[in-house]
N, C-alpha and C positions, 0 to 999 in steps of 0.2 A: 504494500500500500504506500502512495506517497502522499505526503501532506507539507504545506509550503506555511511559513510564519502566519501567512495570514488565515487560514482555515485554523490552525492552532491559538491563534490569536481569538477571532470571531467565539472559538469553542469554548473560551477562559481556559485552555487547559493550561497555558503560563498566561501570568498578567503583570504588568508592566508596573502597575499602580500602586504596588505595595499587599493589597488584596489577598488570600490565599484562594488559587483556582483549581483544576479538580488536579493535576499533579501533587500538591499537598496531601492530598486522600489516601496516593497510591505510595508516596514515598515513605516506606519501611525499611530502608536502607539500614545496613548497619554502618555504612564507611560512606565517606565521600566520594569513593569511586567507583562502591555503589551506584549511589545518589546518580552520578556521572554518566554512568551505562544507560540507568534507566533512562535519563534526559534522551541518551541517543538512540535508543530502542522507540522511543514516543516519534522522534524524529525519522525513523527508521525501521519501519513493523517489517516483519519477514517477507518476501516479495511474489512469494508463491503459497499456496495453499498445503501444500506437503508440507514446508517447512514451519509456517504457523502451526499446524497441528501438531507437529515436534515440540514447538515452545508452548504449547497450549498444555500435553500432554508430563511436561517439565517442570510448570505450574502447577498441575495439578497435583504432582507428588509432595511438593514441600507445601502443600496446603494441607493436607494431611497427616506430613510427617514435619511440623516445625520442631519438633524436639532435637532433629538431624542436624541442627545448626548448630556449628561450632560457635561458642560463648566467649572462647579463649580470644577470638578475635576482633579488636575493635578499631576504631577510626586511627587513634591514636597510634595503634602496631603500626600501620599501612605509612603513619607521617613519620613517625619513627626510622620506617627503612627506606622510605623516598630520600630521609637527610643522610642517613647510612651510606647508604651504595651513591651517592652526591659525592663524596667524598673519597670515594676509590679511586680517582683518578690520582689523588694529589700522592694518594701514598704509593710510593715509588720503590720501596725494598722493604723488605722483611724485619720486624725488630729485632735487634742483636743487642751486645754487650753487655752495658750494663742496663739498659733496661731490661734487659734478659735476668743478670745476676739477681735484680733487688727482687726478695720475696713478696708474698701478697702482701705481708704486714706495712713494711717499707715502702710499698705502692702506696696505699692507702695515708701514712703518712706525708710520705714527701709527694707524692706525684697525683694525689687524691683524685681532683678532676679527671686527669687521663682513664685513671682504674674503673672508674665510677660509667665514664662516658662507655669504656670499651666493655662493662658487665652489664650496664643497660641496652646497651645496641644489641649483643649478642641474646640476651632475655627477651626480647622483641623479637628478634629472629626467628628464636626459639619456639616463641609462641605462636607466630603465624605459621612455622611447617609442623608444627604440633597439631593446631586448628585443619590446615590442609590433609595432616594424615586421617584424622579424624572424618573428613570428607570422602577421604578415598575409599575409607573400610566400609564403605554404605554400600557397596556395590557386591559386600563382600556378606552383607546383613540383609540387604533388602534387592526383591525385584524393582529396577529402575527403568523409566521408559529411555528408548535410545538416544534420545539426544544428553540427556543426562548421566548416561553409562560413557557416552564417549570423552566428554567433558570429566569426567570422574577420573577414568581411564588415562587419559592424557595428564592429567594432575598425579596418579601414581607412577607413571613414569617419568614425570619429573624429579619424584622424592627420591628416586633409585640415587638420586647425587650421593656421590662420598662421602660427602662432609655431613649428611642429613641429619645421621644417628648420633654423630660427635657432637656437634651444636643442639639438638634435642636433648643429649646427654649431662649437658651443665649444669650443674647447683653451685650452691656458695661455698662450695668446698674447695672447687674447680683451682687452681694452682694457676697463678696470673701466667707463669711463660707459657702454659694450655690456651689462656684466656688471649694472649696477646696473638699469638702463633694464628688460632683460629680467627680473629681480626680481621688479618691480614688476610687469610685464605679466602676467609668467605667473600669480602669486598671484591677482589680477585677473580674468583671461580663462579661464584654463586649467582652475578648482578641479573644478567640474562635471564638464568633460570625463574628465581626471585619473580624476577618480573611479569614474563607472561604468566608464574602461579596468580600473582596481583590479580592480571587479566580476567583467568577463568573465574578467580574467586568474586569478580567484581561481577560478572556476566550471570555467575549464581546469587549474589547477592540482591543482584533486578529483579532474578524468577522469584525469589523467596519473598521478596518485599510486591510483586504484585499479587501472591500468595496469601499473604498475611493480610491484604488489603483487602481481597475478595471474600474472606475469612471474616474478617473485622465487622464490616459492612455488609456480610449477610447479602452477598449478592451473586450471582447462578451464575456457572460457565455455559456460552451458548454452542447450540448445534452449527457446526462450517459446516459449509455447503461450496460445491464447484460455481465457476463461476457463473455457468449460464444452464439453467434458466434462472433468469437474476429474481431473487428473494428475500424478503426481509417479513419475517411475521413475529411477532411478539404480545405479550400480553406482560400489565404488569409492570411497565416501563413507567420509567419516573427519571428527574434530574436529580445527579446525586449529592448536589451543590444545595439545595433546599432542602432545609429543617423539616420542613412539614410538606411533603411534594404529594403531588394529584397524580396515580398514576395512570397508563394509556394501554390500550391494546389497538394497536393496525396493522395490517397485513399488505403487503405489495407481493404484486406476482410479474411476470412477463407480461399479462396481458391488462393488467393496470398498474402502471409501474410508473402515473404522476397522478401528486398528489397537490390539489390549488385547496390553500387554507385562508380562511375568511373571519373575522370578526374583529370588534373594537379595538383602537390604540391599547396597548397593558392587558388586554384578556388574557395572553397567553403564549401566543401565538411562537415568538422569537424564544420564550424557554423552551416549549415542546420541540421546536426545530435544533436545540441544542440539545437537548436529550438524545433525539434520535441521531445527532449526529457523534456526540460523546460516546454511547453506546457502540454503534459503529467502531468509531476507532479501540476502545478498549477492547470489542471481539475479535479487533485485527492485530493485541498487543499480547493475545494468548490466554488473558487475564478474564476473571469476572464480571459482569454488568449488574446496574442498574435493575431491574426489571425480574419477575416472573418464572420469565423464559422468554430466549431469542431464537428464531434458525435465519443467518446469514448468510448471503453469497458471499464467496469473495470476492472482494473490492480491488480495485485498483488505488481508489485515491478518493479523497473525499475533497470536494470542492465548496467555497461557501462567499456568498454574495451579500453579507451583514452588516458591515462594520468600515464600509468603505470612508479613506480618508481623501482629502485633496493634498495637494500637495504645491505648498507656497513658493516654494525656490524654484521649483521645474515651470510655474506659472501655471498650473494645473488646476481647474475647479473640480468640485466636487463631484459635476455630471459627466465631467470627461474620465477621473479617474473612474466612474461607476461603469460607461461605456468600457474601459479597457480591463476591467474585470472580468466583464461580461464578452468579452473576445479574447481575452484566456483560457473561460471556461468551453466556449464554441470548438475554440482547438484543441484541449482534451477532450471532448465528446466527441471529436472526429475518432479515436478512439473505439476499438471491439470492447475492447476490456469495461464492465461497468464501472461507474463510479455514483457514488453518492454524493448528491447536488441539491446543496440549499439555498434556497433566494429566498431573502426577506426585505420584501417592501422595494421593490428595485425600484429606480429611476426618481429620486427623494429630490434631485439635486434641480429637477426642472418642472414647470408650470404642471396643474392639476392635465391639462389635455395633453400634453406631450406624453405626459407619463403613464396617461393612459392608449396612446398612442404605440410606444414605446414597449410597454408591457406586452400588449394585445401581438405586436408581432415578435418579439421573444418567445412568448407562449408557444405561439404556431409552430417556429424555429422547430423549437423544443420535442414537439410532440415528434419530430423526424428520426428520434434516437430511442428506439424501447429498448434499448440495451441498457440502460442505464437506471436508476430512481431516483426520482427531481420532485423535489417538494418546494411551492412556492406560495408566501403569504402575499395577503394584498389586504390593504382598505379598501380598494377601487371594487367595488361589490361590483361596478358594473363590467370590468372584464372578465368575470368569475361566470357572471350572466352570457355572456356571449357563446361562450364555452361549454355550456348547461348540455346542452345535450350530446356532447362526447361520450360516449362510453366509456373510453379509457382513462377516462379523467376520474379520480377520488376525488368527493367534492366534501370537507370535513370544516366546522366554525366551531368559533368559541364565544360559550353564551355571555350574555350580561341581561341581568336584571335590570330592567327601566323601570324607574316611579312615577305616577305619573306627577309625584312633586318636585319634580325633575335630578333625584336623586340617580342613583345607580349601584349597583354592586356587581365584582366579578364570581362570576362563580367556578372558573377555568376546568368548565365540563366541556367536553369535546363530542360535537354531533354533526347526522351526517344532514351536509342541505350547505348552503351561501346566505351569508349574513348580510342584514344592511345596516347594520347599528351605526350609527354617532354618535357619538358623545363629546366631539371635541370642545362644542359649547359649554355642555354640563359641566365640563372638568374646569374649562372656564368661570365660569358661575361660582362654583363649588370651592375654589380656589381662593375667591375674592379680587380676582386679577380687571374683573368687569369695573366691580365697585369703584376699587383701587383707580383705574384710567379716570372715571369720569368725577373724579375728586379734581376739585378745582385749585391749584397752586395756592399755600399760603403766602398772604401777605408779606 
């Protein structure tokens, strides 16, 4: 699946603002490079359907088995032997003489620091290929799906290193020329090694922390599905960003596979479309959802038409960037492969007839590509109408209670038919913003 800043953007899964978006949710990292993998895994879901099912199947184990997680290892080990093995360069020969001669005790008095630095760095060591063996004997304890047996596998053959048993071997007994000697070796022999363990262990650390997350929050792994015949049915879907969230059941198939969503500013409309598109990506991250139950196709790429900016410097308005959004999206839907495509509210940046102009043939566009799922909101009730008797069209709104003391309430239930609601007045009124204008300047 690919997904570009700005669909991750429009989705809150990062936010800019300080805010916590749904990444917050999913990060149970234990390490920052952890934390690091998962970043690029969000940015980077598996690119085929095999191989998602691999990482799906890789999740599902440490959701099961979090006990499997080595404790021994924390953020701190990882920064520990990043400044460790930093420093191997510098050291250029083996210790000899007399820092050989002086005993542990003599260390510790006169050359304190030194002693201290070279039995903390090695105890760190020690503790991460400690941690890492511990990972490897699972395979040795438990049936593991394959991508986590290879992953395992490749991490025991890295412990095969010489030095592995020796450095795991250390306590405070350890006789500093052992202590020095092995310093030196490890920085030496070990850095490479070290590192890509870093790697797998950070790669595991993403599975177990979307694991834990799916766990946590009491939310379903869904059924993958090949890519075509493109599908999305769910029930039970909710955002998972909201406290108190309303959830949804919809279904798309091949042969109504767009869906034109209708009702007042704030009903709803733009969460529901992020749900479904949050959902989405988490199914393509291997991870749990939101919801019930999901069965997905797999996606190519989720595209999303929300949150469009202008752009000052380039001299760019707000309708042109929305225009070249919307001729992005046109050329990945040139595309076999589906994608998931959201449009909310398009064409914001120009007059009520343009944009209904403007919408009305998008739409059309649109309907030329059933390979794909497009969901699109509008106020414009009257191009929703135009459209009325497509077939292929879902036509779903979101209610509001009208008073007729011109009050209102949402009630973000989701039905099927095309709204004509306004309330832009009401909310006016309601606001005080009427009153307010026609107060007349004090003296």
């Amino acid at each position: 699946m690919q997904n570009d800043k700005t669909t991750l953007k429009d989705l809150s899964i990062f936010t800019s603002d300080g805010s916590e978006g749904v990444f917050a949710l999913l990060d149970y990292a234990t390490t920052q490079e952890g934390k690091n993998m998962l970043r690029r895994h969000i940015y980077h879901p598996p690119d085929t359907l095999e191989k998602l099912k691999e990482v799906q199947e890789a999740i599902k184990f440490w959701s099961t088995h979090p006990d499997l997680w080595p404790k021994i290892i924390s953020n701190g080990t990882l920064v520990m032997l990043d400044k460790f093995f930093e420093s191997a360069d510098s050291v250029s020969a083996p210790p000899s003489g007399i820092t050989l001669v002086l005993n542990s005790f003599l260390q510790k008095v006169i050359n304190k620091q030194e002693y201290f630095i070279t039995k903390f760095s090695l105890s760190h060591l020690a503790d991460f290929l400690t941690g890492c063996m511990q990972l490897a004997d699972i395979i040795e304890q438990e049936t593991v799906p394959p991508l986590l047996e290879r992953e395992l596998t490749a991490i025991k053959d890295e412990l095969k290193h010489g030095l592995t048993k020796e450095i795991i071997g250390v306590t405070k007994d350890t006789k500093y020329t052992t202590l020095a000697n092995l310093n030196y070796r490890a920085r030496r022999e070990m850095k490479n090694m070290v590192y890509r363990l870093i790697n797998s262990y950070a790669r595991m650390d993403a599975w177990q922390s979307m694991a834990r997350a799916t766990v946590d929050h009491r939310w379903v792994f869904p059924e993958l599905l090949p890519a075509s015949p493109v599908c999305f049915e769910t029930t039970g879907l909710s955002h998972p960003l909201l406290r108190k969230p309303v959830s949804y059941d919809i279904s798309f198939d091949n042969n109504r596979n767009f869906l034109l969503l209708t009702g007042a500013n704030m009903s709803g409309k733009t969460t529901f479309m992020r749900a479904l598109g949050v959902s989405a990506l988490m199914a393509h991250l291997g991870m749990g959802v939101p919801a019930k139950s999901l069965r997905i196709s797999f996606m190519q790429g989720i595209i999303t038409n929300m949150q469009v900016e202008d752009n000052i410097l380039k001299g760019e308005s707000y309708f042109f960037a929305e225009v070249q959004r919307m001729k992005q999206t046109a050329t990945k839907l040139k595309q076999q492969a589906p994608h998931l495509v959201l449009m909310d509210e398009l064409f914001k940046g120009t007059n009520v007839h343009d944009a209904f102009e403007c919408t009305r043939a998008v739409l059309e566009g649109l309907l030329h590509h059933p390979n794909h799922l497009m969901i699109l909101s509008t106020h414009l009730y009257e191009v929703a109408q135009q459209f009325s008797s497509n077939k292929g069209i879902l036509f779903f709104y979101f209610v509001t209670n009208m008073a007729d003391s011109g009050g209102y309430e949402f009630t973000y239930e989701l039905k099927t038919g095309i709204s004509n609601d306004r309330i832009g007045y009401r909310i006016l009124q309601k606001e005080g913003v009427i009153d307010l204008l026609q107060q007349k300047d004090q003296a």
